[in-house]
PLY file of the C-alpha trace (Angstrom):
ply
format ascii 1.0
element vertex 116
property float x
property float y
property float z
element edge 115
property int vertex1
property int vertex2
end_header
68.57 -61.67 -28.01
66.57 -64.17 -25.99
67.59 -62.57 -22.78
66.10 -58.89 -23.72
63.13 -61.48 -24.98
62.61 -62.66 -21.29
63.32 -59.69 -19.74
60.80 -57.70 -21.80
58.31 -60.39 -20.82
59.09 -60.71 -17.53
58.54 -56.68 -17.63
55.13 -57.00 -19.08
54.23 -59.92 -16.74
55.22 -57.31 -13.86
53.35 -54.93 -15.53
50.19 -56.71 -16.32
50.19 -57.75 -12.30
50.65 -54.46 -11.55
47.67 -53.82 -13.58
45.48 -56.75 -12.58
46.33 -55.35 -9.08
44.88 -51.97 -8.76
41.57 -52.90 -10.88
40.92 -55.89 -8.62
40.87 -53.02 -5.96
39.13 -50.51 -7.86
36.28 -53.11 -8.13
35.85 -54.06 -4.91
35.35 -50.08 -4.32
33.25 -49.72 -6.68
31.22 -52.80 -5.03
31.37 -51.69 -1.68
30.04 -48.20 -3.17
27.54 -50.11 -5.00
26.40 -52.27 -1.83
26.46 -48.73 0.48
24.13 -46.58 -2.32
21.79 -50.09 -2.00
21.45 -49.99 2.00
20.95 -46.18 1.70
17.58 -47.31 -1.01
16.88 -49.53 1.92
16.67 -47.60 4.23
15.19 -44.26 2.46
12.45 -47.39 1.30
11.94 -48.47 5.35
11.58 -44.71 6.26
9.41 -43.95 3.19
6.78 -46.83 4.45
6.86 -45.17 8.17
5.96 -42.19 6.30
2.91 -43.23 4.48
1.87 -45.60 7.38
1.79 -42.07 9.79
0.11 -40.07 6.72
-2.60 -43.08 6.88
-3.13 -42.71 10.23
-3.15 -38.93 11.10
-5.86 -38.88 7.77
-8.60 -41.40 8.78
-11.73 -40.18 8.25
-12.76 -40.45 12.11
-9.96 -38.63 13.65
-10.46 -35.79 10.92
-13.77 -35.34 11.82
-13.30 -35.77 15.57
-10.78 -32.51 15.07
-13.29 -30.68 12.88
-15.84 -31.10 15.22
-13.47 -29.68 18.13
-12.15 -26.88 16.26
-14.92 -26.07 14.93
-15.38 -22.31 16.13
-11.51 -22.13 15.71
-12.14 -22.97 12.46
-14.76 -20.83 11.26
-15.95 -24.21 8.95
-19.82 -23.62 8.21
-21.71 -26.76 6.65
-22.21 -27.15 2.68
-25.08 -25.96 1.51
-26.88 -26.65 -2.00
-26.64 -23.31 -3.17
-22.91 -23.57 -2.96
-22.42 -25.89 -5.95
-23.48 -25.43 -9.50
-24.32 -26.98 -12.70
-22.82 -28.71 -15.05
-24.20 -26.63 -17.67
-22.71 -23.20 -15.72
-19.05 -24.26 -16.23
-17.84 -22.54 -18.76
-15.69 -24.77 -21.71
-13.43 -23.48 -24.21
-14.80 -23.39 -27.53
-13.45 -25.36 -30.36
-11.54 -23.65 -32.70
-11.59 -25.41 -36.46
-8.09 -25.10 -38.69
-8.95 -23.48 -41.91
-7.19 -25.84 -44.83
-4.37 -24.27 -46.87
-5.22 -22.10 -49.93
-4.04 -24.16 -52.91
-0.97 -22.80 -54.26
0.76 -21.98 -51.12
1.89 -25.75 -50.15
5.85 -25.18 -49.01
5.76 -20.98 -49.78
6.96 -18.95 -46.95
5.52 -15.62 -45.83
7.62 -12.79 -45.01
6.37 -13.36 -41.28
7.37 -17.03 -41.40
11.11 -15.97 -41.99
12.64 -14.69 -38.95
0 1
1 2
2 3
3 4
4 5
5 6
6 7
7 8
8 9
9 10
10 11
11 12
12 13
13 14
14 15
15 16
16 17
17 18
18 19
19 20
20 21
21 22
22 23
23 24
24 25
25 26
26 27
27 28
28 29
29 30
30 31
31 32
32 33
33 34
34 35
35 36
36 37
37 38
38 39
39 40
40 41
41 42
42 43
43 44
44 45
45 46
46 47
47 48
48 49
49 50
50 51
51 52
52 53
53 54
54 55
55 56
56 57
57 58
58 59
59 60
60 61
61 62
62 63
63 64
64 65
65 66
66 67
67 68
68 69
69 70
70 71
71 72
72 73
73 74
74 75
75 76
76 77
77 78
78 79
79 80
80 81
81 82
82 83
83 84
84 85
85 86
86 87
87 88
88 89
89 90
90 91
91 92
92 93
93 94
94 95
95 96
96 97
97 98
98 99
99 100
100 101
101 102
102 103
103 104
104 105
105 106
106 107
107 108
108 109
109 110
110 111
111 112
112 113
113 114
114 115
C-alpha cells in the first residue's frame, strides 16, 4: 500500500513540476509581451512630442503671417472689415420651452400612445 502511496506522490510531484514548468514560461511571455507593448507607448510617446513640437513650429504666428502675406493674391484673403461681424443681440437663441405639470389623476396611467 505504501508503495502505490509513493508512487502516486512521486506522480503528482512530477506533475506539479511539470506544471510549475510551463507557467514559469508562460510568465516570462507574458512579461516580455508586457515590456514590448511598454517600449511601443515609448516610443508612440517620443514620436507624439516630435509631432506637437513640428505643429508648434509650422503654426507660429510670424511664419503664418509671413505666408499670408506671400500668398496673398493666391489666396484671394481680403482684410476684416466691421461690417462683417454682428451683434450679440442678432444671434438668434432657442427659446425656452416650459414643461406643463401633470393633470392630477393621471400619475402612473398610460395612454394608448405610450404603449407600443
Amino acid at each position: 500500500m505504501r508503495t502505490i502511496l509513493y508512487v502516486l506522490l512521486a506522480a503528482t510531484v512530477v506533475g506539479l513540476g511539470f506544471w510549475a514548468y510551463h507557467e514559469n514560461y508562460k510568465t516570462q511571455d507574458a512579461m516580455a509581451e508586457a515590456e514590448a507593448i511598454q517600449r511601443e507607448i515609448g516610443d508612440a510617446r517620443a514620436r507624439l512630442a516630435v509631432l506637437r513640437a513640428e505643429w508648434a513650429y509650422l503654426n507660429r504666428p510670424d511664419r503664418l503671417r509671413d505666408l499670408a502675406e506671400i500668398n496673398f493674391d493666391a489666396l484671394g484673403l481680403l482684410p476684416f472689415q466691421p461690417e462683417q461681424f454682428g451683434r450679440v443681440d442678432e444671434i438668434p437663441y432657442p427659446q425656452l420651452q416650459t414643461i406643463q405639470p401633470l393633470a392630477e389623476g393621471t400619475e402612473g396611467e398610460a395612454t394608448e400612445g405610450d404603449r407600443l
